[in-house]
BABARO-168167 format. One record per residue (C-alpha): y, z, x. Coordinates in steps of 0.1 Angstrom, whole numbers, plus 5000, padded with zeros to 4 digits. Layout:
! residues N
<v = Y&w = Z&u = X>;
...
END
This chain:
! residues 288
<v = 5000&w = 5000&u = 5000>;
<v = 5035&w = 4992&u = 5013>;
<v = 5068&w = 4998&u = 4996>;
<v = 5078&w = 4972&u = 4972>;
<v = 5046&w = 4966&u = 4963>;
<v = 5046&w = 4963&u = 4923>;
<v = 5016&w = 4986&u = 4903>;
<v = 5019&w = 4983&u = 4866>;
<v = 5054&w = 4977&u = 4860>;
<v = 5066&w = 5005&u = 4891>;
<v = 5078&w = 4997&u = 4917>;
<v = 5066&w = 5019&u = 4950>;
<v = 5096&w = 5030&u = 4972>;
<v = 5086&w = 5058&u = 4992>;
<v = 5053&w = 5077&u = 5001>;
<v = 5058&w = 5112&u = 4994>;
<v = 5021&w = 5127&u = 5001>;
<v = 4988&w = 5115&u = 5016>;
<v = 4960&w = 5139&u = 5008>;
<v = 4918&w = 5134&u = 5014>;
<v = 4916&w = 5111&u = 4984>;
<v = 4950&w = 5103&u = 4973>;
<v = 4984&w = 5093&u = 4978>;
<v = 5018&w = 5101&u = 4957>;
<v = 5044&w = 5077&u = 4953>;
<v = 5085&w = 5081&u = 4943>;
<v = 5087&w = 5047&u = 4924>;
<v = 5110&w = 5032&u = 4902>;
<v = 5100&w = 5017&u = 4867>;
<v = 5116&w = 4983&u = 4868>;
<v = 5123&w = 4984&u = 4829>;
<v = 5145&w = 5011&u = 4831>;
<v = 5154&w = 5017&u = 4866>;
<v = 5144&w = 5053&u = 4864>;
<v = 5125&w = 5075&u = 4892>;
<v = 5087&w = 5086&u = 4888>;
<v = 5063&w = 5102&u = 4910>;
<v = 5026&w = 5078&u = 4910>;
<v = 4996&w = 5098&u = 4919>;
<v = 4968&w = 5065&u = 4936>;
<v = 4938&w = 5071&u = 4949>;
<v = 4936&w = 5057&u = 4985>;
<v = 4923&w = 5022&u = 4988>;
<v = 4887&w = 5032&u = 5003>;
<v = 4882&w = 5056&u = 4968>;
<v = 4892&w = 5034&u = 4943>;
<v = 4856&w = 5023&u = 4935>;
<v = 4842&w = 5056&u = 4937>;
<v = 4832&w = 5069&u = 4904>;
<v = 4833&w = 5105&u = 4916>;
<v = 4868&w = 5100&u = 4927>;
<v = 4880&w = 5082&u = 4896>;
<v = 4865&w = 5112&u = 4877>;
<v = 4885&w = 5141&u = 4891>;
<v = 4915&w = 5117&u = 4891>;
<v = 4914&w = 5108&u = 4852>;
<v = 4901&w = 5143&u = 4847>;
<v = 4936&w = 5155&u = 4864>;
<v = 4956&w = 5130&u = 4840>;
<v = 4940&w = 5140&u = 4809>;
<v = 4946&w = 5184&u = 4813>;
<v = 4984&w = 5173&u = 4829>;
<v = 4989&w = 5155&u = 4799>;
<v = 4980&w = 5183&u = 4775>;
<v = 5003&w = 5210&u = 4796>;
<v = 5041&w = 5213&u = 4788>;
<v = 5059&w = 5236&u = 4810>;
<v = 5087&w = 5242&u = 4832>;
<v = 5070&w = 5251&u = 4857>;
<v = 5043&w = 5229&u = 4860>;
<v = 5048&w = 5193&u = 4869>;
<v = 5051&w = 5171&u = 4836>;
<v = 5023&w = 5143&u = 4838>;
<v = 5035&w = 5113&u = 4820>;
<v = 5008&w = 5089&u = 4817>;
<v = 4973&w = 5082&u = 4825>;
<v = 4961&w = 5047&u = 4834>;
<v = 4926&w = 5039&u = 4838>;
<v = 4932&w = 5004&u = 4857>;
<v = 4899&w = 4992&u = 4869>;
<v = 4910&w = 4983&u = 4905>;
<v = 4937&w = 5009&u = 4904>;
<v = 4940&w = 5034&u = 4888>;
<v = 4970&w = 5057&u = 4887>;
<v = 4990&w = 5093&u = 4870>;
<v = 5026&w = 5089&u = 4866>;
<v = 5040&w = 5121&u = 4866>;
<v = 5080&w = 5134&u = 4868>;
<v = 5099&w = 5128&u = 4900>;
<v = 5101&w = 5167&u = 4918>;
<v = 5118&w = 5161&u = 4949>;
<v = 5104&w = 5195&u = 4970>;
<v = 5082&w = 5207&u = 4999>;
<v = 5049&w = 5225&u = 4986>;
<v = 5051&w = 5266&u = 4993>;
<v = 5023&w = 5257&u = 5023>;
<v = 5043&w = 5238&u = 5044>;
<v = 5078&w = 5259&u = 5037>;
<v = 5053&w = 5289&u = 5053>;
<v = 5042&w = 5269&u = 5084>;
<v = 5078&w = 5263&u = 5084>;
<v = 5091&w = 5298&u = 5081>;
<v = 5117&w = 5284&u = 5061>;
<v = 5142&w = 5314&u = 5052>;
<v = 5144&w = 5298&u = 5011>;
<v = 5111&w = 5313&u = 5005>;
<v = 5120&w = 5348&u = 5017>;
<v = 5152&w = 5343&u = 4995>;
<v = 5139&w = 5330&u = 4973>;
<v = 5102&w = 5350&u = 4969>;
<v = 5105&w = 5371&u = 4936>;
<v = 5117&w = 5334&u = 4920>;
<v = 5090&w = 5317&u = 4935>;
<v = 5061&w = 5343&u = 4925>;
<v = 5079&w = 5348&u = 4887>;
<v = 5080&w = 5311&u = 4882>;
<v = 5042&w = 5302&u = 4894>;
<v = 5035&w = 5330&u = 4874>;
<v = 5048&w = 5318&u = 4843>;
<v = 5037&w = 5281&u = 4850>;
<v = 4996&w = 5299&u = 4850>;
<v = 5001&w = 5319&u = 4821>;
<v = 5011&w = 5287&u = 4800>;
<v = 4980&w = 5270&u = 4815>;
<v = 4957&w = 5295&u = 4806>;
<v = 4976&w = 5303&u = 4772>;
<v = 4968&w = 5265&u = 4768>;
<v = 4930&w = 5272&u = 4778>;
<v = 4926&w = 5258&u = 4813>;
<v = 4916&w = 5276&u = 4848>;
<v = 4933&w = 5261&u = 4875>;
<v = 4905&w = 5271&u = 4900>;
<v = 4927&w = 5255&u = 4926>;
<v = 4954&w = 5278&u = 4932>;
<v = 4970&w = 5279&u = 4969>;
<v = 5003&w = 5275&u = 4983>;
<v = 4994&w = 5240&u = 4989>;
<v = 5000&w = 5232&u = 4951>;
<v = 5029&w = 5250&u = 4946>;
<v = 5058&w = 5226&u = 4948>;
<v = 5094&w = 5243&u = 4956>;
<v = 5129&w = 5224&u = 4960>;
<v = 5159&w = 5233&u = 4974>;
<v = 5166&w = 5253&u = 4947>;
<v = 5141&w = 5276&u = 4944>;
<v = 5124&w = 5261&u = 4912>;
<v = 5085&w = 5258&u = 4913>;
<v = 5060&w = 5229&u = 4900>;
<v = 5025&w = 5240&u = 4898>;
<v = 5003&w = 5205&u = 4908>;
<v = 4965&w = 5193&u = 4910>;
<v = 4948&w = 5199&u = 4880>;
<v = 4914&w = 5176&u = 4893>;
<v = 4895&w = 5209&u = 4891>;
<v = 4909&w = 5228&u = 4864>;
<v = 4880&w = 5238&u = 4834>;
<v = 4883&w = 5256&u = 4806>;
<v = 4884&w = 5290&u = 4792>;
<v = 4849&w = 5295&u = 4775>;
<v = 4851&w = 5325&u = 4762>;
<v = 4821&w = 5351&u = 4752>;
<v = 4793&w = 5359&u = 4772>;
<v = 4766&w = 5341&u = 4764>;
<v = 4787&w = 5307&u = 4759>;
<v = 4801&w = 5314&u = 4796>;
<v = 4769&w = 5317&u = 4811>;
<v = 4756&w = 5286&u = 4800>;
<v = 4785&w = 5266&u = 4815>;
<v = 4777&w = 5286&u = 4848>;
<v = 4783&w = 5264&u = 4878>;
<v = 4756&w = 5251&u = 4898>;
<v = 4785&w = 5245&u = 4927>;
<v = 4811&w = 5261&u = 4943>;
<v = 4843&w = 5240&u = 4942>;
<v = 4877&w = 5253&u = 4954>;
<v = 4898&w = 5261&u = 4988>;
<v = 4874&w = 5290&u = 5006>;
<v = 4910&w = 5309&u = 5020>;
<v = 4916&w = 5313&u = 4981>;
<v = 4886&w = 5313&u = 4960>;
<v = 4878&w = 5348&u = 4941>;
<v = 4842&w = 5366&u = 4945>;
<v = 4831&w = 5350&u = 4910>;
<v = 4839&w = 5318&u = 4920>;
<v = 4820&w = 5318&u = 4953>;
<v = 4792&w = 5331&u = 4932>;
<v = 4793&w = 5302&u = 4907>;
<v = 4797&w = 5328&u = 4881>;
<v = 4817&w = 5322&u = 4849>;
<v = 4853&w = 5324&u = 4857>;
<v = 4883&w = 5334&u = 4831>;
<v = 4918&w = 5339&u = 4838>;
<v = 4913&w = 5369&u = 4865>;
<v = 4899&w = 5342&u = 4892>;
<v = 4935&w = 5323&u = 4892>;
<v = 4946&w = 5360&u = 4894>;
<v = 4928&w = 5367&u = 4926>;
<v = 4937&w = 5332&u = 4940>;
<v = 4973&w = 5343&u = 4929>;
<v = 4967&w = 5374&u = 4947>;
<v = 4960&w = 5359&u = 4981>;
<v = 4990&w = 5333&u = 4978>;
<v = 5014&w = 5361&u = 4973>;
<v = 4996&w = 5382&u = 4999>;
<v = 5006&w = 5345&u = 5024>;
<v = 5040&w = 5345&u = 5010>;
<v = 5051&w = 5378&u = 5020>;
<v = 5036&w = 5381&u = 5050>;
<v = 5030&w = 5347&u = 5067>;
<v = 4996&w = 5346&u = 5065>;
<v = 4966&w = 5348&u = 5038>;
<v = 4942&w = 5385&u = 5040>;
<v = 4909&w = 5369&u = 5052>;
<v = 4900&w = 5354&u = 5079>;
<v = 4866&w = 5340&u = 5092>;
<v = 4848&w = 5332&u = 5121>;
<v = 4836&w = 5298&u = 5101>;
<v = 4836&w = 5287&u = 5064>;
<v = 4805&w = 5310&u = 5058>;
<v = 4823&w = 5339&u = 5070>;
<v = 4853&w = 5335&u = 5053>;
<v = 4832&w = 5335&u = 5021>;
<v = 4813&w = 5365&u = 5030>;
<v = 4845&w = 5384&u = 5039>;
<v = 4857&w = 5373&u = 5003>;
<v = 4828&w = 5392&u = 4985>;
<v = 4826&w = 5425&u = 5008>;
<v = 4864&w = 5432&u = 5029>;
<v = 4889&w = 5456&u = 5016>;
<v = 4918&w = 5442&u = 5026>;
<v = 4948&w = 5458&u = 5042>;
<v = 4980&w = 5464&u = 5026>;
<v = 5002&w = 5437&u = 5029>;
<v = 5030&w = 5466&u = 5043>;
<v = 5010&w = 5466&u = 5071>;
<v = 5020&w = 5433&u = 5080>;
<v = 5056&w = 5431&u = 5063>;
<v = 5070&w = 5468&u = 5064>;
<v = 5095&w = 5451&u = 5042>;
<v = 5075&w = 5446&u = 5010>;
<v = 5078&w = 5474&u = 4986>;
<v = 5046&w = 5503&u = 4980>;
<v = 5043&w = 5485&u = 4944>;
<v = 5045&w = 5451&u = 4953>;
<v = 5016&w = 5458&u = 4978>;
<v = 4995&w = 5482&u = 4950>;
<v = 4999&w = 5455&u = 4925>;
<v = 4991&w = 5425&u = 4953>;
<v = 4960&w = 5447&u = 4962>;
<v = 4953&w = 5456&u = 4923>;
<v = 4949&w = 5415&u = 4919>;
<v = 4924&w = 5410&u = 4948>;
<v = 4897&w = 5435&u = 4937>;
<v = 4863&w = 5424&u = 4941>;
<v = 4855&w = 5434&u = 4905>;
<v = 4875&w = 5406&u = 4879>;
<v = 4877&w = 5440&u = 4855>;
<v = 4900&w = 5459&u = 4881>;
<v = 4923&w = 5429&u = 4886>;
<v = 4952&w = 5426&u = 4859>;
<v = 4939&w = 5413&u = 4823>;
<v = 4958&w = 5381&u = 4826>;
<v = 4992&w = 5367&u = 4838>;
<v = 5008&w = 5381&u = 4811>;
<v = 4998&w = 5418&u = 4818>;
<v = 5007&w = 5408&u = 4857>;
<v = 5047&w = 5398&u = 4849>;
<v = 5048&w = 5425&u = 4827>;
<v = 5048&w = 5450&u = 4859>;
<v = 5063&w = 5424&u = 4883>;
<v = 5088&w = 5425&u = 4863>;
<v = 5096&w = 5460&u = 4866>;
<v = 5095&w = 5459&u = 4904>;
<v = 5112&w = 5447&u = 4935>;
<v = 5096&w = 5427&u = 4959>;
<v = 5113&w = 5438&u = 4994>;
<v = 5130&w = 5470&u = 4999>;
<v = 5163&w = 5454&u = 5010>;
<v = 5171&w = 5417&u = 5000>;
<v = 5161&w = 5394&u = 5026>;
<v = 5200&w = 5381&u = 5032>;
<v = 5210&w = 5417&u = 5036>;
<v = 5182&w = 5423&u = 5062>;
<v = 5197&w = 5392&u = 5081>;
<v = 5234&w = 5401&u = 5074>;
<v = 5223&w = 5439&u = 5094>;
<v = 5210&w = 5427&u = 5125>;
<v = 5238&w = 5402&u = 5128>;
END
């Protein structure tokens, strides 16, 4: 793909992202002249029925999710050579990179940030999709401090009720192993407490520059997942407040039934906390 290269009446004009399977595009819709993002799979997947699956399977739960906080997917074509997601035109970083960064807007802006993901996952779940996905890496932030949850390829729904949960138990374990809660490396039916924990561990990254676990290899990292207690996130960031770190901690219990009950519950205290004990551009303005 090159710019000015013309997919369905859009025009490509700059690439924005390259991931393992896909690319996004700004474009421009000649009819109207106005700016889109266009989510393609890379040339090599556009055969692959796998790939086209998790892409249309994206399009169709974006479509169905209205929020100001998630990013607003538009359409959903299911071209046989090339199929694409037109989606609305964010111009932002992702909360990943802004980290590797150290860029000072997302300790400025950090009780923003986690309120506004926050909200953006308690309308998806209040709509009756899991993200199962949930990671700095799609989290989209602009200059501004406004958030756009992304990537909805693995996102299942809320079954509800014992029985019914257990026979949509997964035979694999699918998700980002830095992220993914005890239940979901067990296969076990998952509910809104495994976004929590995944939550959990992208605030614990946010606040202190880098995520609770770490393993020797992929299995480790799994295993340190089901069995470590981590430490408090004070340890790391003196700066973070005793009830930011409590309630951080509360989310990444190893038992779903200690976590909060569901985003809701979780704002409700956020809400009535601080996140640092002095504001970050106070703590820069005293060692000027």
């Amino acid at each position: 793909m090159s710019t000015d290269t013309l997919i369905g009446g859009y025009r490509l004009l700059n690439l924005m992202m390259t991931g393992q399977t896909s690319q996004v595009w700004e474009v421009v819709e000649t009819s109207s002249g106005r700016h889109f993002a266009l989510k393609l799979l890379l040339p090599e997947n556009t055969r692959s029925p796998e790939h086209r699956r998790f892409l249309f399977h994206e399009g169709e739960v974006g479509l169905q999710l209205h929020h100001q906080n998630i990013i607003r997917v538009l359409r959903l074509v299911r071209d046989r050579v090339n199929p694409y997601i037109v989606m609305e035109f964010f111009p932002s970083t992702n909360l990943k990179l802004r980290l590797m960064r150290k860029n000072p807007l997302v300790q400025e802006k950090a009780y923003e940030i986690i309120e506004q993901t926050a909200k953006g996952l308690a309308a998806m779940h209040d709509h009756g999709w899991i993200h199962r996905d949930v990671k700095p890496d799609n989290i989209l932030v602009n200059s501004s401090g406004e958030v756009r949850i992304i990537d909805f390829a693995l996102a299942q729904r809320i079954r509800k009720g014992s029985l019914l949960s257990w026979l949509f138990r997964s035979r694999s374990t699918m998700g980002t192993r830095s992220y993914m809660s005890p239940e979901q490396i067990r296969g076990e039916p998952l509910d809104e407490r495994a976004d929590l924990y995944s939550f959990g561990i992208t605030m614990y990254e946010l606040l202190t520059g880098r995520p609770p676990f770490r393993g020797l290899n992929p299995g480790d990292l799994l295993h340190r997942h089901l069995t470590e207690i981590p430490q408090s996130p004070r340890v790391l960031n003196p700066e973070v407040t005793e009830e930011c770190a409590n309630l951080i901690l509360r989310m990444l219990a190893k038992k779903k039934t200690d976590r909060p009950r569901d985003f809701h519950e979780f704002l409700a205290a956020f809400r009535n906390m601080r996140v640092f004990k002095t504001a970050p551009a106070e703590t820069k303005r005293s060692q000027e």
